[in-house]
C-alpha positions in Angstrom: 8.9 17.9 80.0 10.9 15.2 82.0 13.9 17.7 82.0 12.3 20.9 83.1 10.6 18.3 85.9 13.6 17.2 87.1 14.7 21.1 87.1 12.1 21.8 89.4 12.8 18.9 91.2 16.7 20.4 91.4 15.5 23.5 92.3 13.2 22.7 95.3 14.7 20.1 97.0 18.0 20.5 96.0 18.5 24.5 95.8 15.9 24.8 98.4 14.2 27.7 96.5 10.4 27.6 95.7 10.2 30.4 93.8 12.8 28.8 91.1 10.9 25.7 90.8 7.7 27.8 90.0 9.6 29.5 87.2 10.3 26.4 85.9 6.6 25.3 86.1 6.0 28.7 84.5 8.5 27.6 81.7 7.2 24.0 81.2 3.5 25.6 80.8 4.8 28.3 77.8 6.7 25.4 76.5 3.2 23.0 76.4 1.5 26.1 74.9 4.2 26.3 71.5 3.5 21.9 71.3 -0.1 23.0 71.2 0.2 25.5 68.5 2.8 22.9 66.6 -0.3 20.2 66.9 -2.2 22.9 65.1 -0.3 24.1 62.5 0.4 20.2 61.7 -3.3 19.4 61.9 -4.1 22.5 59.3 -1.1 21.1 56.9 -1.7 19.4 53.7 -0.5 15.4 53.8 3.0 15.2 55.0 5.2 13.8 51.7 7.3 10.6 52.3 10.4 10.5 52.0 12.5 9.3 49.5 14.4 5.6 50.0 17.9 7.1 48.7 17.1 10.3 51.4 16.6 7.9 54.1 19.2 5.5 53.7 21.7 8.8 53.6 20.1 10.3 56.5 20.2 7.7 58.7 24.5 6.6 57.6 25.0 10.2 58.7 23.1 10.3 62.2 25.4 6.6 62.9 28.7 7.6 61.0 28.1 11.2 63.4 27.6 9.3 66.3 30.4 6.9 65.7 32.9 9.7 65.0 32.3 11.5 68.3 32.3 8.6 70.4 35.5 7.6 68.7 37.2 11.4 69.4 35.7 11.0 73.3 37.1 7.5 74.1 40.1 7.1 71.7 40.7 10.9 71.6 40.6 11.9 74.8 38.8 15.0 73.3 35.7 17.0 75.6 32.2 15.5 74.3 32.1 19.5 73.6 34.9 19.8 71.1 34.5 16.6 69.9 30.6 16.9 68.9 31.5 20.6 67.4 34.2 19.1 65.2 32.2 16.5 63.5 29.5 18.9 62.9 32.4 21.3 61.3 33.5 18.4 59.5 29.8 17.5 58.5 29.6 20.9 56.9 33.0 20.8 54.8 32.6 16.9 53.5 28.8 16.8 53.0 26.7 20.3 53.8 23.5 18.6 52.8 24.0 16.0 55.5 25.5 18.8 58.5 21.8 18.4 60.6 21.7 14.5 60.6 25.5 14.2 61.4 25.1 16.6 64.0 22.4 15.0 65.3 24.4 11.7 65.7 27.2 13.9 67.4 24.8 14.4 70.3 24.5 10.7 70.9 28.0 10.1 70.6 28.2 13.2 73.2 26.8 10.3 75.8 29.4 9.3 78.6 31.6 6.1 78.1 30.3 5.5 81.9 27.2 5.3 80.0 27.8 3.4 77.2 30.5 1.3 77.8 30.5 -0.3 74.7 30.3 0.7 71.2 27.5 -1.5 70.6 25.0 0.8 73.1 26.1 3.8 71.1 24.8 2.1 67.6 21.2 1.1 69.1 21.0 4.7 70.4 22.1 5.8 67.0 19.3 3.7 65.7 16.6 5.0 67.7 17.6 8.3 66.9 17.1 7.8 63.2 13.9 6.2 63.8 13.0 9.9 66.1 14.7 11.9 63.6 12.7 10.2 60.5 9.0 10.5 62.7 9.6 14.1 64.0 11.4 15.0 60.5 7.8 17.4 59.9 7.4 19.1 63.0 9.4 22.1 64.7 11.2 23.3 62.0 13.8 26.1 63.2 13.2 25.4 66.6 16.5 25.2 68.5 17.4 21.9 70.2 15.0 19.8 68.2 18.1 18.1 67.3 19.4 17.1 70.5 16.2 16.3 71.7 16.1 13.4 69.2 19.4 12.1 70.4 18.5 12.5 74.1 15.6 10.2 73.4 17.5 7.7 71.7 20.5 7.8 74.6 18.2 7.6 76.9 16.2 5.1 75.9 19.5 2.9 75.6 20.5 3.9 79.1 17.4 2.4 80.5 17.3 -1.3 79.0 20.6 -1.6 80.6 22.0 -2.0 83.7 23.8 1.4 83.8 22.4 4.9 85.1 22.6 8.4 84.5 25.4 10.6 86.2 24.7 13.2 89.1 26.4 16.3 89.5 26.1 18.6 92.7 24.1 21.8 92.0 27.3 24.4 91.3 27.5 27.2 93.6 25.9 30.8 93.2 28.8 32.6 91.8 29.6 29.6 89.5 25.6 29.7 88.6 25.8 32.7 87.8 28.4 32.8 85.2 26.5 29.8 83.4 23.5 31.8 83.0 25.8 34.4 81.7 27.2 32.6 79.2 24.2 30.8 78.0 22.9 34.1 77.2 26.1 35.4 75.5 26.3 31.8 73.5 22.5 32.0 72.8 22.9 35.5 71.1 26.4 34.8 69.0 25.0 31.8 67.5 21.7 33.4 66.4 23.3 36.4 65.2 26.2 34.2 63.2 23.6 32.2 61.2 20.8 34.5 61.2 22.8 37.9 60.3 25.9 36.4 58.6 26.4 33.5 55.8 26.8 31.0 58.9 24.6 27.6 58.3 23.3 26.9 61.9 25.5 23.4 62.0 27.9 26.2 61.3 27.3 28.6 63.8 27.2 26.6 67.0 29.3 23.8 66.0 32.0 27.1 66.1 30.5 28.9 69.1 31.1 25.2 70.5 34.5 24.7 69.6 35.4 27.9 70.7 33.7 27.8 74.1 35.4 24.2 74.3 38.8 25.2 73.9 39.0 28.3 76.0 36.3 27.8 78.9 38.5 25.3 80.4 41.9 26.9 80.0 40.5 30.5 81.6 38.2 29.1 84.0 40.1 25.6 85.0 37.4 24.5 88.4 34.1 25.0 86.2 35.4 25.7 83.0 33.7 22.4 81.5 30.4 23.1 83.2 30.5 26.7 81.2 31.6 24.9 78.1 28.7 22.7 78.6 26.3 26.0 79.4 28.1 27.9 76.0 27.8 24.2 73.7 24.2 24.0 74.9 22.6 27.5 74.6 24.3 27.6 71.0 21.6 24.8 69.9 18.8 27.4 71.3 20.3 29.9 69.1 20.0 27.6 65.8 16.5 28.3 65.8 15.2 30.5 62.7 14.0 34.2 63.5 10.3 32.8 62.5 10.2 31.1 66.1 12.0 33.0 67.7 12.3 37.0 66.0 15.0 38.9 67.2 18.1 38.9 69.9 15.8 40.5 73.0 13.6 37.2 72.8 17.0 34.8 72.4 18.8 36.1 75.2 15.3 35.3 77.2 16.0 31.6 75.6 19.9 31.7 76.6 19.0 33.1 80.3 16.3 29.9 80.6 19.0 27.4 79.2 21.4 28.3 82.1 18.8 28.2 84.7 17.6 24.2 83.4 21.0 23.1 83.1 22.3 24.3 86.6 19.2 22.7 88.5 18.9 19.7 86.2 23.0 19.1 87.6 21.9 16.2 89.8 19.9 14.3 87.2 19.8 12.4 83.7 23.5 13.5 83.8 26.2 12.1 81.2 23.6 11.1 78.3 24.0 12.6 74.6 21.8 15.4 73.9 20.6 16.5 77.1 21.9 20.0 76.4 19.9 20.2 73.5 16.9 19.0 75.2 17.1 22.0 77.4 17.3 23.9 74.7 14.6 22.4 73.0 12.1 23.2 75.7 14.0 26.5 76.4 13.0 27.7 72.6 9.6 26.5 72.8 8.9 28.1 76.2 9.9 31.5 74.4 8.0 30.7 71.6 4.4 29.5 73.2 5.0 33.0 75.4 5.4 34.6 72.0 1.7 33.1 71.0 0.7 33.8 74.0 1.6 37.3 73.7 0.2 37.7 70.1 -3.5 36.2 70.8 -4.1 38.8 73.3 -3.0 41.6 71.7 -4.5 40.4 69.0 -7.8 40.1 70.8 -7.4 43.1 72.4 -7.3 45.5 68.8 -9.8 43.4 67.9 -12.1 44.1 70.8 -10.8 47.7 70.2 -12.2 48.3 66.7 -15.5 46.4 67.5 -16.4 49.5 69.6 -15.4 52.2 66.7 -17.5 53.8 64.8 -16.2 52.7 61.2 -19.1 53.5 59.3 
């Protein structure tokens, strides 16, 4: 909700456009409706199981080695956070497949900028605090698309502010260049969904190789903003890891994609350079889609209903 403020925020008094801040009002409202039907299908759940001790210990090695491995390819490297995240996620998937999501998890906090973190010891207490996020929220919004990165925002970000450092700012990009990131949010959103949900891709699979792709070749075709699209491609492939139970078919993803590009153009001047901020826009990208979804089906719903009520079905 922080994000999509700070989009609004980006879009008002930086873009000087009312009307794009109410859309992103409009978003952070459909987005607060899918947490409200979450709280209900949690609250109508039988008890949540515990996890196992061997799970956890696993689990949580694979968010820090993830983390550690990115951070590692960024500094020492010299590799994009981009191609760098996408590769241990890859990597994740080849070595271990049952530990791809944690590891790719930790990739987003190793995504975080050395500006940021400029030791390694900042990036192992946002490591932790992931694992403690990704162990709480382990129950709740299944197959929604940027859950992931969300959980390693809040641990980055959470480092970031018990130290002395801030986040980056970036200028809002120009129209044109806007454009073009909406564009390929929505292409990126779309590919992924159709990789993992139509093909054998694994999600980890499918973005981590939309990612690396959009990584590699972004920059070289597009050299001014070809890391900003890189970014907009890398980020709007985590909206299109969600399951076809949130979100059903490609019509309602590229609505997804087309929101992921709007949030991370106004969002430019703020909470810049931390790990898993593009997932966080993704996050709250798939659950506007999804709340409008619910929205959608309660009234038609209630509409049929209040349409057989006046038959005569006797």
């Amino acid at each position: 909700m922080s994000l999509v403020g700070v989009a609004v925020l980006g879009a008002i008094r930086e873009g000087g456009s009312i009307v794009l801040g109410g859309l992103f009002l409009l978003i952070a409202l459909f987005a607060l409706r899918g947490i409200v039907v979450e709280l209900r299908i949690v609250q109508a759940a039988p008890g949540i199981e515990s996890i196992e001790r061997t799970e956890l210990f696993w689990t949580a090695g694979a968010i820090m080695l993830g983390g550690f491995v990115t951070f590692v390819l960024v500094v020492e490297g010299q590799l994009t956070p981009v191609v760098a995240a996408s590769l241990t996620g890859l990597s994740a998937v080849v070595v271990r497949r049952q530990l791809a999501v944690p590891a790719y998890c930790g990739a987003f906090v190793g995504m975080t900028s050395p500006t940021l973190f400029p030791t390694y010891w900042q990036g192992l207490v946002a490591a932790v605090l992931a694992v403690a996020v990704f162990l709480l929220a382990n129950p709740v919004f299944h197959g929604v698309g940027g859950k992931l990165g969300t959980t390693a925002f809040v641990g980055a970000a959470l480092t970031v502010l018990g130290t002395q450092t801030w986040f980056l700012s970036d200028p809002l990009p120009a129209a044109s260049t806007a454009g073009l990131v909406v564009l390929c949010s929505v292409v990126a959103a779309v590919a992924t969904f159709v990789l993992h949900d139509r093909s054998s891709f694994e999600p980890v699979s499918a973005s981590g190789t939309v990612g690396i792709l959009g990584g590699l070749a972004l920059p070289w075709l597009f050299p001014a903003v070809g890391e900003l699209l890189a970014a907009a491609v890398y980020g709007a492939s985590f909206a299109g890891m969600s399951d076809s139970t949130r979100i059903p078919d490609e019509r309602w993803m590229a609505l997804a994609g087309f929101a992921v590009g709007l949030i991370l153009v106004y969002s430019a001047p703020y909470l810049g350079g931390s790990g898993g901020k593009l997932g966080t826009i993704a996050f709250v990208s798939c659950l506007a889609v999804y709340g409008l979804l619910e929205s959608l089906h309660r009234v038609l719903t209630k509409t049929q209903i209040e349409r057989l009520s006046r038959r005569d079905i006797s």
